[in-house]
Each structure stands twice: as structure tokens, then as C-alpha cells.
C-alpha positions as CSV (number, residue, x, y, z in Angstrom):
1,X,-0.4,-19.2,-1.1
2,X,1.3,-22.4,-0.1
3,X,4.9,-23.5,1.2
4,X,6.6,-25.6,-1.0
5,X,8.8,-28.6,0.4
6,X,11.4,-26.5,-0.5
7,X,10.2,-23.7,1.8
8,X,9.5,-21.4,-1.0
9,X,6.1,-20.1,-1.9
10,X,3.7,-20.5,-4.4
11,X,1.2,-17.9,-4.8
12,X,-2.4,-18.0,-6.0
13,X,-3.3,-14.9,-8.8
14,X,-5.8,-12.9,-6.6
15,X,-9.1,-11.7,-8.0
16,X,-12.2,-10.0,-6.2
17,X,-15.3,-11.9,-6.1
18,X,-18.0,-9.8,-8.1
19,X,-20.9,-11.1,-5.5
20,X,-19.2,-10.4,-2.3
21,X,-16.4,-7.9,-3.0
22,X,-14.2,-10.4,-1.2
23,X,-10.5,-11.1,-2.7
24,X,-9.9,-14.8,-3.3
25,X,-7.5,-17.1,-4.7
26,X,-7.6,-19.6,-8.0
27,X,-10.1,-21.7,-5.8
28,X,-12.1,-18.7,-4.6
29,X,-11.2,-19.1,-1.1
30,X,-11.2,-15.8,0.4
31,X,-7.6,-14.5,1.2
32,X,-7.4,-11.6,3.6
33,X,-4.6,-9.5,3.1
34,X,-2.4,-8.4,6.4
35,X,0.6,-6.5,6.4
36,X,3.0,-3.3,6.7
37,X,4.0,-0.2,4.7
38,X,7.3,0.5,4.2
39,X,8.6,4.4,3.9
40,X,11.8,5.8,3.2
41,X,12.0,3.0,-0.2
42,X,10.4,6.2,-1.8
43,X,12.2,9.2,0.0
44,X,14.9,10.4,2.0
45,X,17.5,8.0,1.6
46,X,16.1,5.3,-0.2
47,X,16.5,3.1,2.9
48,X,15.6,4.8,5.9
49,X,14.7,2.4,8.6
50,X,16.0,-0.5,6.0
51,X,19.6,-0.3,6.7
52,X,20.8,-3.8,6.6
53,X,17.5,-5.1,5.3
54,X,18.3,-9.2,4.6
55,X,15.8,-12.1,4.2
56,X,16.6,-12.9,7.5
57,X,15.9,-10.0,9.3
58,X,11.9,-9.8,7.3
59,X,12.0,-13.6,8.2
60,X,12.1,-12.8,11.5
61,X,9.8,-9.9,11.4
62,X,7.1,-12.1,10.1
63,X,7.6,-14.6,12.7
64,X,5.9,-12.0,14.8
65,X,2.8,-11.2,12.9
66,X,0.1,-13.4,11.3
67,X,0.9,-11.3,8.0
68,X,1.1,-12.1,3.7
69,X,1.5,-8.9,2.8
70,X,3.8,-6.2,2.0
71,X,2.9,-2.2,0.5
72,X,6.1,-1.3,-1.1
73,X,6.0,2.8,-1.6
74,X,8.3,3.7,-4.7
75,X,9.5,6.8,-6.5
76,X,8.6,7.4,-9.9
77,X,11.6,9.3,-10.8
78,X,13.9,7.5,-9.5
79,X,12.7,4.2,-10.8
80,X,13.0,5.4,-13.8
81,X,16.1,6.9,-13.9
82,X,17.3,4.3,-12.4
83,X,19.3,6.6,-10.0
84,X,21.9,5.0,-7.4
85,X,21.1,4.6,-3.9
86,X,24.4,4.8,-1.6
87,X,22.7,3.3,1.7
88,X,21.9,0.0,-0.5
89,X,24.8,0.2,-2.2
90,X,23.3,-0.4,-5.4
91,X,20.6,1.3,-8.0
92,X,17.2,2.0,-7.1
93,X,15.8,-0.9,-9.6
94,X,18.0,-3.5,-7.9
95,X,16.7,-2.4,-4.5
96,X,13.5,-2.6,-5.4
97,X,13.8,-6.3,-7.0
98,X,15.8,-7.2,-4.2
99,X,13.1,-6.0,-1.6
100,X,10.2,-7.9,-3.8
101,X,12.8,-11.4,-4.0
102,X,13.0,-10.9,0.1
103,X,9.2,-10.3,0.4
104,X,8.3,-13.0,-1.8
105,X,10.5,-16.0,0.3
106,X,9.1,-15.2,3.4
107,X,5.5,-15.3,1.5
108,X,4.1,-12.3,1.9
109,X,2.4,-10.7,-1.7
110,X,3.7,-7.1,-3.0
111,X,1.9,-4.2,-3.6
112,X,3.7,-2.1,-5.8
113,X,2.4,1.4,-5.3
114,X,3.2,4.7,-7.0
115,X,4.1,7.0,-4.2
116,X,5.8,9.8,-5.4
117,X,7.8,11.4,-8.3
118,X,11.0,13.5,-8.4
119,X,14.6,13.1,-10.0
120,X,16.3,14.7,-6.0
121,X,18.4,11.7,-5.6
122,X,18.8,9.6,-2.3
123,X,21.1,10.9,0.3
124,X,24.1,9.0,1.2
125,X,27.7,9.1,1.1
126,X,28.9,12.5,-0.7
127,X,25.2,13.4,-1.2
128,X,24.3,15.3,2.2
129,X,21.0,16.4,1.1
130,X,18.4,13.9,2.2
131,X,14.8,14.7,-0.2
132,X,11.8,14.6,2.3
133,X,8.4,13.0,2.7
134,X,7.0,16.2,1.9
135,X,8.5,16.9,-1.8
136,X,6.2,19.1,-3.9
137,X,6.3,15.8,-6.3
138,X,3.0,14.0,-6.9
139,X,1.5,16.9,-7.9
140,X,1.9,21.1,-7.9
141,X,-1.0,22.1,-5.6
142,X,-0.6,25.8,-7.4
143,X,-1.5,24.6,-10.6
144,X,-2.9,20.7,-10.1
145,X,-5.1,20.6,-13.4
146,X,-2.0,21.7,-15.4
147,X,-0.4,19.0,-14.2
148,X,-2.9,16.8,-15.2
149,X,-4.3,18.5,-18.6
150,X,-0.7,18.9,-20.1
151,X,0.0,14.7,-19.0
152,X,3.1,15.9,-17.0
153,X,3.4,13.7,-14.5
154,X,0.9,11.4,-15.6
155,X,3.6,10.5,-18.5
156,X,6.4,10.0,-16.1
157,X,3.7,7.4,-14.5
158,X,2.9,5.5,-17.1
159,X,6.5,5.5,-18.1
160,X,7.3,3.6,-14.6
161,X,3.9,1.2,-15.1
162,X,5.1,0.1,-18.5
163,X,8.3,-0.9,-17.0
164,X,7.5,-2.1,-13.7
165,X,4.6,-4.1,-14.8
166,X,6.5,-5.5,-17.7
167,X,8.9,-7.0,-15.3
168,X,6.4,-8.6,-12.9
169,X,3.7,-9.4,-15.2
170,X,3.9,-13.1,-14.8
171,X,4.4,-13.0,-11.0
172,X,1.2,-13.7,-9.1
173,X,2.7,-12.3,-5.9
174,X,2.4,-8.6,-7.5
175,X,-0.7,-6.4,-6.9
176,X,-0.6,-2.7,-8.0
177,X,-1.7,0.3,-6.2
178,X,-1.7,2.6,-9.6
179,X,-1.3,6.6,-7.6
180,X,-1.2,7.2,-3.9
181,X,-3.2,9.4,-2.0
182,X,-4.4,11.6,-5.2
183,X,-5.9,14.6,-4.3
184,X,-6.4,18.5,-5.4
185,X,-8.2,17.1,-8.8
186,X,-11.8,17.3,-9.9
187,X,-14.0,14.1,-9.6
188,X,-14.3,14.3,-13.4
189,X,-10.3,14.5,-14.0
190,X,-9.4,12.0,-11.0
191,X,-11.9,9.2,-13.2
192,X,-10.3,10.1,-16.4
193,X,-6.7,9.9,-14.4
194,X,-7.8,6.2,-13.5
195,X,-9.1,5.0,-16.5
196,X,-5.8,5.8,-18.1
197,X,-3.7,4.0,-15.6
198,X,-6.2,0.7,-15.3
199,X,-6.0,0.3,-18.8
200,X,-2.1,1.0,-19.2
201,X,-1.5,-1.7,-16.7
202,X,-4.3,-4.3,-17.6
203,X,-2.7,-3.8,-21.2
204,X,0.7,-5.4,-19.7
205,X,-1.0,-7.6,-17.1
206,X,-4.5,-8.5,-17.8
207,X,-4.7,-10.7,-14.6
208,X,-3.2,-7.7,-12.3
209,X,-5.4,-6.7,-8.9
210,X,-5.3,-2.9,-8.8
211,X,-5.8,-0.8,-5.3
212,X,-6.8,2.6,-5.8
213,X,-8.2,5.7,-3.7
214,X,-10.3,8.5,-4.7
215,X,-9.3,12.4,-5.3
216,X,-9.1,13.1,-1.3
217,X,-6.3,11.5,-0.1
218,X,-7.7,8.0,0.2
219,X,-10.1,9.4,2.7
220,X,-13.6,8.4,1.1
221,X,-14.8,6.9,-2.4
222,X,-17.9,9.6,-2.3
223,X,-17.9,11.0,-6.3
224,X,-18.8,7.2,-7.0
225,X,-21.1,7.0,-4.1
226,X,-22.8,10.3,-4.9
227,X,-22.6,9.6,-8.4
228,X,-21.0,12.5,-9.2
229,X,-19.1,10.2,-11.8
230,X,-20.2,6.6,-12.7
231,X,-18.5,3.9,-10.7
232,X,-15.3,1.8,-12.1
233,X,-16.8,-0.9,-14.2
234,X,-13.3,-2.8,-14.4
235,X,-13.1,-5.9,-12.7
236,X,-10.0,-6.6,-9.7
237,X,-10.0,-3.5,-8.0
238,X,-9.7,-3.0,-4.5
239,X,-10.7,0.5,-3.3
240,X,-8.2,2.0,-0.6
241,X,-8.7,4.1,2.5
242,X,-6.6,5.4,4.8
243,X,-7.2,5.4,8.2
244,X,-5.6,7.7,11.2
245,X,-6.9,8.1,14.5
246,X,-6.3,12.4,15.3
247,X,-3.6,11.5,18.3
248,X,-0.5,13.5,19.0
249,X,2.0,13.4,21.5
250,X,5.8,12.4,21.2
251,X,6.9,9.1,20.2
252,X,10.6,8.0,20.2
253,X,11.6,11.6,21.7
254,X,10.0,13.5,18.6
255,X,6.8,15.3,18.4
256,X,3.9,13.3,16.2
257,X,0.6,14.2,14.8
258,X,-1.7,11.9,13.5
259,X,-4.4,13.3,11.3
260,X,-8.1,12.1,12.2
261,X,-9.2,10.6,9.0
262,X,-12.6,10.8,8.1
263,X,-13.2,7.3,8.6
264,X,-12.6,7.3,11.9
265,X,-13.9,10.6,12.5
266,X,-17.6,9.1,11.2
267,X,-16.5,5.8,12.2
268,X,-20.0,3.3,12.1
269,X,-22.8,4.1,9.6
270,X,-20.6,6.5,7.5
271,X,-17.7,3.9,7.5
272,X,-20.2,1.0,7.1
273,X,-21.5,2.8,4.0
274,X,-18.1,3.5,2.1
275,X,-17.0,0.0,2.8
276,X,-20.7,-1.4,1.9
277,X,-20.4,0.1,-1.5
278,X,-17.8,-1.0,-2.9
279,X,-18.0,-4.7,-1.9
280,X,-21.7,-4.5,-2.9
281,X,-20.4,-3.0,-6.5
282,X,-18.2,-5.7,-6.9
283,X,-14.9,-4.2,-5.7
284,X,-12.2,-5.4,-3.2
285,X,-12.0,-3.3,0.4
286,X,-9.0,-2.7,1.8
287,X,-6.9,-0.2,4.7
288,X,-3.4,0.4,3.4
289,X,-3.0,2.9,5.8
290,X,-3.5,2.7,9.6
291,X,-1.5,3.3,12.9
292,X,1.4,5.2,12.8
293,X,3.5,6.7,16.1
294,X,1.0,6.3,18.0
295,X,-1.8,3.8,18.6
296,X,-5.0,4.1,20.1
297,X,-6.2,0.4,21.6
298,X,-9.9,1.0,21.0
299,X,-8.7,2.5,17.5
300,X,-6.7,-0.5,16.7
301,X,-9.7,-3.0,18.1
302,X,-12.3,-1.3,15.8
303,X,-10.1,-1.3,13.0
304,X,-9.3,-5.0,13.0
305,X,-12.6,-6.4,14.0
306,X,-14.8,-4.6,11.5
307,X,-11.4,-5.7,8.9
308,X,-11.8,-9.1,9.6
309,X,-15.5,-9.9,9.9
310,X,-16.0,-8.0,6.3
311,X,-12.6,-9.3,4.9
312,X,-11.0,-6.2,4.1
313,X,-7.1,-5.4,4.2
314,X,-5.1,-4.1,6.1
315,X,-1.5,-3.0,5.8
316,X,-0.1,-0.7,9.0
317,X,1.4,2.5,8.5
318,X,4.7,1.4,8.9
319,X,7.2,-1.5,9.7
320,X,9.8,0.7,11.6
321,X,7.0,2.2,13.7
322,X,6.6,-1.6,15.6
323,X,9.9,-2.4,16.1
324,X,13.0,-1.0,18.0
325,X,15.6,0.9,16.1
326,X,17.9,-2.0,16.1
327,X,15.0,-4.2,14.8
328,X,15.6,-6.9,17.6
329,X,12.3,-6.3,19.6
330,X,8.5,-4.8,19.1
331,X,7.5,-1.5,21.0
332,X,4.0,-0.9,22.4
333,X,2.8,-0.3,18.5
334,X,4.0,-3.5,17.8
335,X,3.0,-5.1,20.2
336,X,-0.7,-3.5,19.8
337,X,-0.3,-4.3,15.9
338,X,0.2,-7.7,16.9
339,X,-3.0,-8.3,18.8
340,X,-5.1,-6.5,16.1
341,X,-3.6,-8.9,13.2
342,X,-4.3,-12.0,15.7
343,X,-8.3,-11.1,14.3
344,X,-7.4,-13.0,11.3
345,X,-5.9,-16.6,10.3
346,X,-2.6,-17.7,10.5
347,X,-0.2,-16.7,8.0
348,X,-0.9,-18.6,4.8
349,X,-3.9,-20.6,5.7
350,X,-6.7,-19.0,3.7
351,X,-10.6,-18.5,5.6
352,X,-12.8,-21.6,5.3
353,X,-15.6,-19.6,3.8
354,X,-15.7,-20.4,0.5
């Protein structure tokens, strides 16, 4: 990525390196991707700590972070209904170009990622009834194979990749993370699952990086590492952990719980050996989730040290946990966030390993 006299961005088409598992531009210098979740574009409002969003106000939040890199969580159903969102003040497709356009100036690449799925629109004005986080969306854990067997909600899915990637498929700046945190699904049917959505995609975009996790939440790749089903032979993709570290307490007056991921919970040889495998099969590495309400320093340290020597991504679990509610200032998260992101180059000046 380079800043054009213009101060607008051009951005290199990402690939992964099939020797090292690195990702790397059109020259095949390495590129390590550093950045922040958003929540709330996918729930709740549609907003939630976005009220007010403007290119100026994500300018400024990148001025504090040495990042290139944005994970933008969206709702199936609501993409594709195309339903209004009264806090934006316009409908959810707009929103979403509109976030991408304000990502993109300030030079930061987009990962579009399938989040969640229900038609409950966004709160706001005359609607009082604000759909949670926790929407039984992605999948019915009664009956998960149904789901899966009769192509419910794997329909609906491809429905929103046709038309998403359709959009962006000459935009460089736009990776695709094809189903979050998928999980209650056999190792056999999660495989089948990916196949399906790699190929849908790659049939739109051919040049298109996809992030995915495995059938536990993002917590471990193991059915390919156990060979419990053959390994992805598709090149671009970037497997995707996410990565808690167990601590609870209150933050900003509430209670909050962080689970202890498995990663961290075996952090070392077991981490080493999920990250080893799939940069050794030819596969990007990255962390889309990490962080949270509260941050552990030696958690954060580890995180971003082992990130940057291996060149694996990073994007922290979420924007409005490191800043204030008024967005003018970073709170101890940030301010830990920022340290741990200071492990890598500054913002659009690629590694010199080649």
C-alpha cells in the first residue's frame, strides 16, 4: 500500500507465499496485517459505538496505532434485505459502503466477514427493540446439521457472497473472512461447508484472500492437523484464531468475562504447532480476535511478539474497547494495544524481508 500525492491509497492485491505462509504484496514483500474489529455493524443497532462515525474521526483513530487493517463484522440478513438502519440514517448497504470508502482513505485494507444472519432489524427511532450479540442466527445449536444438510442458512450466505463480492471484486483493498466462528458441525460437514464458500467466492473474485476458522469457534485448525479431513488445497487462505485470555472483572462499570481460549490456555508448543502448520502448508496465519474489556500486559506482550516475528495478523477485539466513549482519548486497553502494535512497522511501510 502506498500514499498517493493525492493522499489517497493504492493498494497491492495480497497473496500468501506458498513457501513461508507469509502474506505479501504484488512484489512479495511481506505485509503484516494490524488492526481492529468492529461490533455493533452486525447487531444491536447497526452502529453501536459508531455513532457519528466520519473519515475524520477513523483518521484520527489511526494516527494512534501503527495499523492497515480493518475486520468489518456484517449481517447476512440484513445485507441482504437491505433493511434501514435509523442510527446511520441510511440502509444497511450504504452503511456498509460508506464504512469500506472511510476505511479505505485512511489506508487500512477490509475484511469483509460473515458474522451473523437474521431479518430482527436494527433498533433506532420507533424500533425499541435492539437484536443482541447473542441471536440464535448463525446457526440452531438444537438441530446444527439440519441447518447445514437442508442449505438453510448456507443459501442466505452465498446469497450475500454473490452480492458483496460482486461489488468489490476489483478492489484490492477487500479480503474475505467467508463464516465466523463456525462451530456445532462435524469436521466432515465444516470442510464440505468451506469448499462451497471458497469456490462461490473465487468464482466472483479469483484474486480474493480468504480468512477462515475451523468448526470450534476459531479456537484450533486440529481436523486438518489430525487429519481427520485433508487440508484446504486452495491457494490465499489465511487460517483464523481467536485468542482470549480467561480474565474477568468489571470494565466501564459493567461486569466482563473473557473466555480463556485454547491458544492461550496451551500457549507455546501447542500454539507453535497450530500456527507452524499452516504457514508450513502454505497458508496465511492470522489473530482476528484478541483483547477485549480487559487486557492482560504479559497476554498482550506474548501475543504481539510471537505475531510479529512469524508475521501473523492481528486485528483486536474491538475499536470501542481502546478508546473513551466520546472517542477523544485511549483507555488503559488502548493504550496497552498501542504498545503491542508498536512490534510491527509503521503504518504502510511493508517488512524488508523479501
Amino acid at each position: 500500500m502506498t500514499k498517493n500525492a493525492d493522499g489517497s491509497y493504492h493498494f497491492s492485491w495480497l497473496h500468501v507465499d506458498g513457501k513461508t505462509g507469509y502474506l505479501v504484496d504484488e512484489q512479495n514483500c511481506i505485509v503484516d496485517l494490524r488492526g481492529f474489529d468492529t461490533a455493533g455493524t452486525e447487531f444491536g443497532d447497526g452502529v453501536s459505538g459508531f455513532t457519528g462515525l466520519t473519515s475524520q474521526r477513523l483518521s484520527w483513530f489511526n494516527s494512534l496505532f501503527k495499523m492497515n487493517y480493518i475486520r468489518l463484522n456484517l449481517n447476512v440478513g440484513w445485507w441482504n434485505t437491505n433493511v434501514y438502519v435509523p442510527n446511520a440514517q441510511m440502509h444497511y448497504q450504504a452503511w456498509i459502503q460508506q464504512w469500506i470508502a472511510w476505511a479505505e482513505e485512511n489506508g487500512d485494507y477490509v475484511l469483509l466477514t460473515r458474522t451473523n444472519e437474521y431479518t430482527i432489524p436494527p433498533c433506532g427511532g420507533s424500533i425499541t427493540t435492539c437484536p443482541s450479540q447473542a441471536e440464535p442466527s448463525d446457526i440452531d445449536d438444537a438441530e446444527p446439521q439440519v441447518q447445514f444438510n437442508t442449505g438453510h442458512l448456507l443459501d442466505q450466505t452465498l446469497a450475500f457472497w454473490k452480492s458483496i463480492t460482486s461489488l468489490y471484486k476489483n478492489d484490492p483493498a477487500i479480503l474475505y473472512d467467508d463464516w465466523n466462528e463456525l462451530h456445532d458441525l462435524n469436521a466432515r460437514s465444516w470442510r464440505a461447508v468451506q469448499v462451497t464458500l471458497i469456490t462461490t467466492i473465487r468464482s466472483i473474485n479469483p484474486r480474493s484472500l480468504i480468512m477462515l476458522g475451523s468448526n470450534d469457534w476459531n479456537n484450533t485448525i486440529d481436523p486438518l492437523i489430525d487429519g481427520e479431513v485433508p487440508d484446504l488445497l486452495y491457494p490465499n487462505l489465511v487460517y483464523d484464531w481467536h485468542i482470549y485470555d480467561g480474565k474477568s472483572g468489571t470494565w466501564d462499570g459493567l461486569p466482563c468475562q473473557q473466555g480463556n481460549s485454547y491458544m492461550w490456555a496451551h500457549w507455546g508448543a501447542e500454539s507453535s504447532r497450530q500456527f507452524s502448520f499452516a504457514q508450513s502448508h502454505g497458508h496465511g496465519a492470522v489473530i482476528n480476535e484478541w483483547g477485549g474489556c480487559l487486557d492482560d500486559p504479559n497476554y498482550n506482550a506474548a501475543l504481539s511478539s510471537y505475531a510479529a516475528s512469524h508475521h501473523i495478523g492481528m486485528a483486536y477485539y474491538t475499536a470501542s474497547n481502546v478508546v473513551n466513549g466520546s472517542w477523544t482519548a485511549l483507555i488503559q486497553n488502548g493504550l496497552l494495544a498501542q504498545a503491542a502494535y508498536n512490534e510491527f512497522g509503521p503504518k504502510g511501510v511493508f517488512s524488508p524481508e523479501n
